[in-house]
C-alpha positions as a Markdown table, in Angstrom:
| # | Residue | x | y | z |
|---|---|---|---|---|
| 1 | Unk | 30.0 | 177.2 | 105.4 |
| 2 | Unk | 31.8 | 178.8 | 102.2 |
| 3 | Unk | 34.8 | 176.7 | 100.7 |
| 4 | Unk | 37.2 | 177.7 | 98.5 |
| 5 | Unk | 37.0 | 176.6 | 94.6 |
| 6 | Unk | 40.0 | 177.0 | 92.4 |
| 7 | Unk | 39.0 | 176.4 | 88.5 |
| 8 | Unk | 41.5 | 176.7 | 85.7 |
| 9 | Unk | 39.3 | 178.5 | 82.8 |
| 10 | Unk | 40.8 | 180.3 | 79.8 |
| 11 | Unk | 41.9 | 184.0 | 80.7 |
| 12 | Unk | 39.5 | 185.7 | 77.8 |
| 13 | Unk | 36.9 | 183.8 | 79.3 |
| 14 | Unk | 37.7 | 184.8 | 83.0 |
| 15 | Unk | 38.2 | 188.6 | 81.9 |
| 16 | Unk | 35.4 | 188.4 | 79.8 |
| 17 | Unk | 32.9 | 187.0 | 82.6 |
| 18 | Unk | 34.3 | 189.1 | 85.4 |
| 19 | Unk | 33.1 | 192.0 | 83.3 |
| 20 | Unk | 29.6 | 191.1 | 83.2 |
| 21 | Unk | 29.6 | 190.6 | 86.5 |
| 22 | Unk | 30.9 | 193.9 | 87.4 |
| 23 | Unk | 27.8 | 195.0 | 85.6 |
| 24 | Unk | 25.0 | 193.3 | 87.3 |
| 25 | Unk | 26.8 | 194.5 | 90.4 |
| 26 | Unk | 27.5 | 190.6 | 91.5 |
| 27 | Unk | 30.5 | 189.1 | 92.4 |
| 28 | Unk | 32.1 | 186.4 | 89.9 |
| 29 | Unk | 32.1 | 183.9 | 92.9 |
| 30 | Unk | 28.3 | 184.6 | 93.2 |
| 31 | Unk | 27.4 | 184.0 | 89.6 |
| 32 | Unk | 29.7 | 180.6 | 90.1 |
| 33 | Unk | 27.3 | 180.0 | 92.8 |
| 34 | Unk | 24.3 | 181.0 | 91.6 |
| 35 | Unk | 24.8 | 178.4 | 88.4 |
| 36 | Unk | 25.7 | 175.4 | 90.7 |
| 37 | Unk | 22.5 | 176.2 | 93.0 |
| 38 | Unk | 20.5 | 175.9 | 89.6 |
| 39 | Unk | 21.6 | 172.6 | 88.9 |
| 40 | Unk | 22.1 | 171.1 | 92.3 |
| 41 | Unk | 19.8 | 168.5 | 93.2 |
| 42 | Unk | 18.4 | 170.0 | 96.1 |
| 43 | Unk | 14.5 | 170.7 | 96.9 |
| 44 | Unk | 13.1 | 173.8 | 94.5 |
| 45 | Unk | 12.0 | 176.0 | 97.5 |
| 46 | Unk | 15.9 | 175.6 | 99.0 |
| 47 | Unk | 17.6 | 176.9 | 96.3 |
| 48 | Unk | 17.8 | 180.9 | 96.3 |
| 49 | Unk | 16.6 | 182.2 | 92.8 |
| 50 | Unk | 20.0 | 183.7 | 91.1 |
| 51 | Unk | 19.1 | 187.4 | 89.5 |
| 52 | Unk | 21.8 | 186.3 | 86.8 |
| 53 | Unk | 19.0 | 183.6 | 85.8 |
| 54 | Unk | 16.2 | 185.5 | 86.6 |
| 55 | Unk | 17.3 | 187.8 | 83.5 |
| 56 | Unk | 17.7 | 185.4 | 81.1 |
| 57 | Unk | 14.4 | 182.9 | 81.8 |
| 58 | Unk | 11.4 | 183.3 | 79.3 |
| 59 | Unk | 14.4 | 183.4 | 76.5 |
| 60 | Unk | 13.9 | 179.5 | 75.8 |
| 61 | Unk | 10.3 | 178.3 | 74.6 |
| 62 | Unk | 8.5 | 176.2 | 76.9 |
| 63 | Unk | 8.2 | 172.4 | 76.1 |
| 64 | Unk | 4.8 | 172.9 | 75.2 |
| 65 | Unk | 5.7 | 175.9 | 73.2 |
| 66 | Unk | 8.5 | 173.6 | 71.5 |
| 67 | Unk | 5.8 | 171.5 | 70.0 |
| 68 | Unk | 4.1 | 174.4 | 68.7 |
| 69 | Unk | 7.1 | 175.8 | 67.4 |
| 70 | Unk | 8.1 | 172.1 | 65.8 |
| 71 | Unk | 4.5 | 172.0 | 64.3 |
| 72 | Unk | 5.0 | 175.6 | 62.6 |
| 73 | Unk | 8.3 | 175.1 | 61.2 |
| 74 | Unk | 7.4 | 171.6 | 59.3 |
| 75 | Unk | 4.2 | 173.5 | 58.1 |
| 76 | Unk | 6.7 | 176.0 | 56.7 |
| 77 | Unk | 9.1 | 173.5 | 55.3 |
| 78 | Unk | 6.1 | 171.5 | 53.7 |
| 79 | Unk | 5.0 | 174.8 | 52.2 |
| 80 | Unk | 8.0 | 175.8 | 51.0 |
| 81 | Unk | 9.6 | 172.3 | 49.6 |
| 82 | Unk | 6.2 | 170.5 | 48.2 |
């Protein structure tokens, strides 16, 4: 059952958002939706994989790719500062 949501957000933001939307050919409401699935607490094989996030996954390292990134960049400090 859908529900109605009212949100007060800045109009920039709104216009700015609605916009991007229009470009991945999704509504604004489904992008809304899409980002609350992704956080809801419910069961991984429930929640319906948003194409918005699809796009953008990969961009942030991994945590064990954070370690070897973290590892990397003392190396560089150390290299550069001793």
């Amino acid at each position: 059952m859908n529900t109605k949501l009212t949100l007060r957000l800045d109009e920039k933001l709104i216009k700015d958002t609605k916009k991007i939307a229009s470009a991945r050919d999704i509504s604004l409401s489904q992008m809304v939706a899409d980002y609350f699935m992704s956080i809801s607490p419910q069961k991984k094989k429930e929640i319906i994989e948003s194409p918005v996030l699809s796009e953008v996954s990969g961009i942030l390292p991994s945590k064990t790719d954070k370690g070897k990134l973290l590892k990397k960049y003392r190396k560089h400090v150390e290299e550069k500062y001793l």
